[in-house]
C-alpha positions in Angstrom: -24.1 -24.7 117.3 -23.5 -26.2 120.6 -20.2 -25.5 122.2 -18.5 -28.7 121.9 -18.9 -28.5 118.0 -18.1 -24.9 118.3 -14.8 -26.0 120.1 -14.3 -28.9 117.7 -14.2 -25.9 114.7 -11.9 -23.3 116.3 -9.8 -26.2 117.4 -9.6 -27.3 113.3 -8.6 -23.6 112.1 -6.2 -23.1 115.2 -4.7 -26.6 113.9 -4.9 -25.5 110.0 -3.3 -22.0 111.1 -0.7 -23.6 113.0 -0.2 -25.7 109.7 0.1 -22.8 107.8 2.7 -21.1 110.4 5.1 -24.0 110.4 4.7 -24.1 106.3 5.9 -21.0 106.0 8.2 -21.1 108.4 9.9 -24.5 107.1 9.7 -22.5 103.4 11.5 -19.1 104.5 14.4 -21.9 106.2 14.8 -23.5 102.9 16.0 -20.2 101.1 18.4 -19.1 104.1 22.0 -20.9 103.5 24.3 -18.5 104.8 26.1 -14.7 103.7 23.8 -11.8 104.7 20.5 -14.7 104.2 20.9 -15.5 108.1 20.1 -12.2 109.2 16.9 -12.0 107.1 14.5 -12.6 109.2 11.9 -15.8 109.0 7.8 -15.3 108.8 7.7 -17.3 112.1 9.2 -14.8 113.9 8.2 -11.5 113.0 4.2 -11.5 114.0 1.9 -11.6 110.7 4.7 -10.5 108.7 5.6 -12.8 105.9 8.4 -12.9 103.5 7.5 -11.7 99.7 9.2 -13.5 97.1 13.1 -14.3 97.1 15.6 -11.8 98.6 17.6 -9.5 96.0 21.6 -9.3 96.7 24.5 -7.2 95.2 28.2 -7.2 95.9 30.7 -4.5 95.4 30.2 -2.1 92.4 26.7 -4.2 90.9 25.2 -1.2 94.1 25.1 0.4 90.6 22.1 -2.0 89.5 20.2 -1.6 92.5 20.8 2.1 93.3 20.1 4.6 90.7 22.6 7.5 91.4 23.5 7.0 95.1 25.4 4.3 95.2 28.6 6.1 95.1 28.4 7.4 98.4 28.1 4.1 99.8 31.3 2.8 98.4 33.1 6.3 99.9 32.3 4.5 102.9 33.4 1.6 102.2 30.5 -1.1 100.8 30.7 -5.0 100.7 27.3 -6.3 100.6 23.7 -5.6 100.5 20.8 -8.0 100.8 17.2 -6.7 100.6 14.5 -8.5 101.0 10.3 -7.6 101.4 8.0 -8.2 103.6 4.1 -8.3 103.6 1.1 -8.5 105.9 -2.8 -9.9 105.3 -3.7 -6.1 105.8 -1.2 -5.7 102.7 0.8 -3.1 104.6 4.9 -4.2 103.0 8.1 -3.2 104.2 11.4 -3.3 103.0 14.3 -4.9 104.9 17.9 -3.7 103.5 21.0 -5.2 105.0 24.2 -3.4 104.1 27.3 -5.3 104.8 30.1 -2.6 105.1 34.2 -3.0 105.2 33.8 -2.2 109.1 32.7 -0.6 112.2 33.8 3.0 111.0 31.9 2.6 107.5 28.7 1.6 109.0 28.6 4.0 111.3 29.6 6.9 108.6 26.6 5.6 106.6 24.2 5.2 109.3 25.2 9.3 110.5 25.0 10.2 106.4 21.5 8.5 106.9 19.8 9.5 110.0 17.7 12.6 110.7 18.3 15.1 113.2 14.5 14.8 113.8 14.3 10.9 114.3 13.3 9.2 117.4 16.1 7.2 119.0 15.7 3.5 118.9 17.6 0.7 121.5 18.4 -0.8 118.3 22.0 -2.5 117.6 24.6 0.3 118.5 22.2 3.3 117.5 18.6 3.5 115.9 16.4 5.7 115.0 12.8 5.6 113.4 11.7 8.8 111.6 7.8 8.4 109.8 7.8 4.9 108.5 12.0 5.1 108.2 14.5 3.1 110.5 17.9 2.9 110.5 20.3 1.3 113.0 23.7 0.5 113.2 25.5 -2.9 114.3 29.2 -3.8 114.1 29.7 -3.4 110.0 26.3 -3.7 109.3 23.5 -0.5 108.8 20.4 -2.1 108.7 17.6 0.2 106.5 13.3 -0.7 106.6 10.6 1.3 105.0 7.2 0.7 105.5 5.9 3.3 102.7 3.5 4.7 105.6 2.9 6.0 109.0 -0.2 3.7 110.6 1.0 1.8 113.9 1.0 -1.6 112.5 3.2 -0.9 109.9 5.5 1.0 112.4 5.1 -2.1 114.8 6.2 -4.0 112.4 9.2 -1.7 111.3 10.3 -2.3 115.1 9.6 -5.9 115.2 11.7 -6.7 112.2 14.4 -4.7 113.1 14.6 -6.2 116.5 14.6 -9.8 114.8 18.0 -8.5 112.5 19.9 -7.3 116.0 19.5 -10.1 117.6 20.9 -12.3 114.6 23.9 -10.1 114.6 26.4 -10.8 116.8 29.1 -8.6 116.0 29.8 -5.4 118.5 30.8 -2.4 116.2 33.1 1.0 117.9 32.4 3.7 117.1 35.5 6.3 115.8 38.2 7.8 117.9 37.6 10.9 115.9 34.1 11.9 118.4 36.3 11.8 121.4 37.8 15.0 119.9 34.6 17.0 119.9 33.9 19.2 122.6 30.6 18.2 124.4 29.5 21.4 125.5 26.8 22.3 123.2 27.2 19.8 121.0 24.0 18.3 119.3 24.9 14.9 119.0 22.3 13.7 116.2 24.2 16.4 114.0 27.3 14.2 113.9 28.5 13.4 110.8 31.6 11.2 110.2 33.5 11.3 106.5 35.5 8.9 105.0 35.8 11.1 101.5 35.0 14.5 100.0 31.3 13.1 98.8 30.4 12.5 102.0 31.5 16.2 103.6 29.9 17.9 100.6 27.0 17.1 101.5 27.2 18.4 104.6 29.3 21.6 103.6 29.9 22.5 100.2 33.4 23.7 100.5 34.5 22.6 96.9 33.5 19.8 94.4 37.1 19.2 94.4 38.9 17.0 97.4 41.1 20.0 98.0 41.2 18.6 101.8 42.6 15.5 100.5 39.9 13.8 103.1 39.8 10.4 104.2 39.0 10.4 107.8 37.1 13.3 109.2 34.1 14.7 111.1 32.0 17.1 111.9 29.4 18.6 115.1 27.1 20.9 115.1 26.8 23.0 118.4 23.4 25.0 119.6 25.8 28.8 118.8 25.3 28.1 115.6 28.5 26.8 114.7 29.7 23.7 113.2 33.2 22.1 113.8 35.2 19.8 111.6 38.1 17.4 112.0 40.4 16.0 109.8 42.8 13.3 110.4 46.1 12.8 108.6 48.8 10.4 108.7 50.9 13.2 110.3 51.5 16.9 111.2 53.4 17.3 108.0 50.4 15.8 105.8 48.1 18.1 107.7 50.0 21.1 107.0 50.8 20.4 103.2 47.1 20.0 103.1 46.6 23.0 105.1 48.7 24.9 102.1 46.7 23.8 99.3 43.5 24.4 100.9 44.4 27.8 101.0 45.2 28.6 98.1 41.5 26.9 97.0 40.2 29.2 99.4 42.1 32.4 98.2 41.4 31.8 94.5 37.9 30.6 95.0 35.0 33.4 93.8 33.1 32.0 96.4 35.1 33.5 99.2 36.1 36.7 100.3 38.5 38.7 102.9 41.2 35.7 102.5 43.3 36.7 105.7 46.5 33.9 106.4 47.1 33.6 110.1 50.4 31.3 110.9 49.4 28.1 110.6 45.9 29.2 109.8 43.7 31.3 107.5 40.2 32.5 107.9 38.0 33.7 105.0 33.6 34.8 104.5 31.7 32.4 102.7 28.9 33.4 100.2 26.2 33.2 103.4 28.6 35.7 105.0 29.5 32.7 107.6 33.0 33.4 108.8 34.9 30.1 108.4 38.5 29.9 110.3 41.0 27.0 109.3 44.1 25.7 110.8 46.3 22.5 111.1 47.6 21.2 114.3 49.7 18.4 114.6 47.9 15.3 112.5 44.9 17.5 112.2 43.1 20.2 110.0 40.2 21.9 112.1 37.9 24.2 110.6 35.2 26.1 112.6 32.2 27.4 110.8 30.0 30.4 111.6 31.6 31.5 114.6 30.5 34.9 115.8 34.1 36.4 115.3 37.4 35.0 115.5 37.8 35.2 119.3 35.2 32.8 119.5 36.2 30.9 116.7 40.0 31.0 119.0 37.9 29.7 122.0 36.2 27.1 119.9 39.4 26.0 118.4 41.5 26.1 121.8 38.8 23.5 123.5 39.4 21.4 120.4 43.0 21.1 120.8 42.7 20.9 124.2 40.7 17.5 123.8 43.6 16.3 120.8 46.1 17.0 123.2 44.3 15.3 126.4 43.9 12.1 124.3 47.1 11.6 123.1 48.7 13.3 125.9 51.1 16.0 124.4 52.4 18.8 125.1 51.5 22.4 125.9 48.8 23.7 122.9 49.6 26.2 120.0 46.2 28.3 120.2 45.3 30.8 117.2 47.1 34.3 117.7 
């Protein structure tokens, strides 16, 4: 073939794949009207990656339909919205794109730390991302944004990436995260062990304390420090909702088989768990705070002092009232 008939063909399949490109990407426009559809992504702009078949969407408690068994821990949050939609390539690597519209900022980011590993990668992805295998998660505004690519070769990673770049940039909204983190000390604090609650699902599984909500929890959370010990805070309306709570945790604790040495301290309490952790509890002001595995109570005392200390500092109170 002489090169201006070999020009003449790559010319006609550069013109039928541009054909093809704008096809698709004039199809995937048709579908997307508006809701949670304008973040989807089109074929046009994620690389080889086309859209497969329509995109699936729930609202509010039909999460039932599409989740088998977890959904309930999504509406503890605080759920709206989910759009998911697949994806496909000619290798016939797929991922799946989930959207998750959530009642705001504080939800999405409760979900997103209920859903990231403390052994993912850190993404610049929305406000934070991670990629763990072929798993991403990231977290924008109200929105957590979940792909899977069902396996670890680099295209299907890239393509995780690309994708989940394409969904940032068609959300605009800036998310905060909660005052709550401010009130963790930093000094040996792992920071992909955050966990932030917004009910007693959530903070179960991260510490089975009960299966009842004897903490009466709707805004707490919890760190993880390289001692060994873990910190939690929960947030009341007041210091005298934080102390009645305080009341009836105890008595959980003190009746509970699955503690022992029950010892009441003021405003406080300490007990051993079944892993022989030491776990010491007290209220102050709007606050419960509950330090677990401490090496003894002194350091559970200097843990809890540097907590207040950071309660105090941000709301700018008055002098602390350590544990005795």
């Amino acid at each position: 073939m002489n090169s201006k008939a070999k020009n003449l063909v790559i010319s006609a399949t550069m013109f039928s794949s541009c054909l093809l490109f704008f096809s698709v990407c004039s199809q995937d426009s048709g579908g997307l009207q508006g809701g949670l559809s304008r973040y989807l992504p089109q074929s046009c702009e994620v690389g080889g990656w086309i859209r497969n078949d329509i995109p699936q969407e729930y609202k509010g408690e039909d999460l039932y339909l599409y989740i088998n068994g977890g959904a309930e821990i999504y509406h503890e949050y605080g759920f709206k919205e989910i759009i998911e939609q697949d994806y496909i390539n000619a290798n016939g690597k797929s991922i799946s794109l989930e959207i998750f519209e959530m009642e705001n900022d504080e939800a999405a980011y409760g979900i997103y730390t209920f859903k990231r590993s403390s052994e993912g990668k850190r993404l610049a992805l929305g406000n934070e991302g991670q990629i763990e295998d072929y798993y991403l998660n990231f977290w924008k505004g109200n929105f957590l944004v979940t792909l899977t690519g069902f396996d670890e070769e680099e295209e299907t990673v890239e393509g995780l990436v690309m994708i989940a770049k394409s969904v940032d940039a068609k959300i605009e909204s800036k998310g905060k995260i909660p005052s709550l983190l401010s009130l963790l000390a930093d000094e040996g604090l792992m920071k992909l062990s955050i966990k932030y609650f917004k009910g007693n699902l959530g903070l179960y599984n991260s510490y089975r304390f009960f299966t009842k909500d004897v903490f009466g929890l709707r805004d707490g959370i919890k760190g993880s420090y390289k001692g060994g010990f873990e910190v939690f805070i929960f947030k009341y309306k007041d210091s005298k909702e934080s102390h009645k709570r305080l009341q009836e945790a105890s008595r959980s604790f003190r009746e509970s088989p699955r503690y022992k040495n029950f010892r009441p301290v003021d405003e406080a309490f300490q007990v051993i768990d079944s892993n022989d952790r030491f776990i010491f509890i007290k209220s102050f002001q709007k606050y419960i705070l509950v330090v677990l595995g401490a090496r003894s109570r002194s350091a559970a005392k200097e843990i809890l002092d540097s907590t207040q200390e950071n309660i105090s500092r941000e709301k700018g109170d008055s002098p602390l009232r350590t544990l005795p």
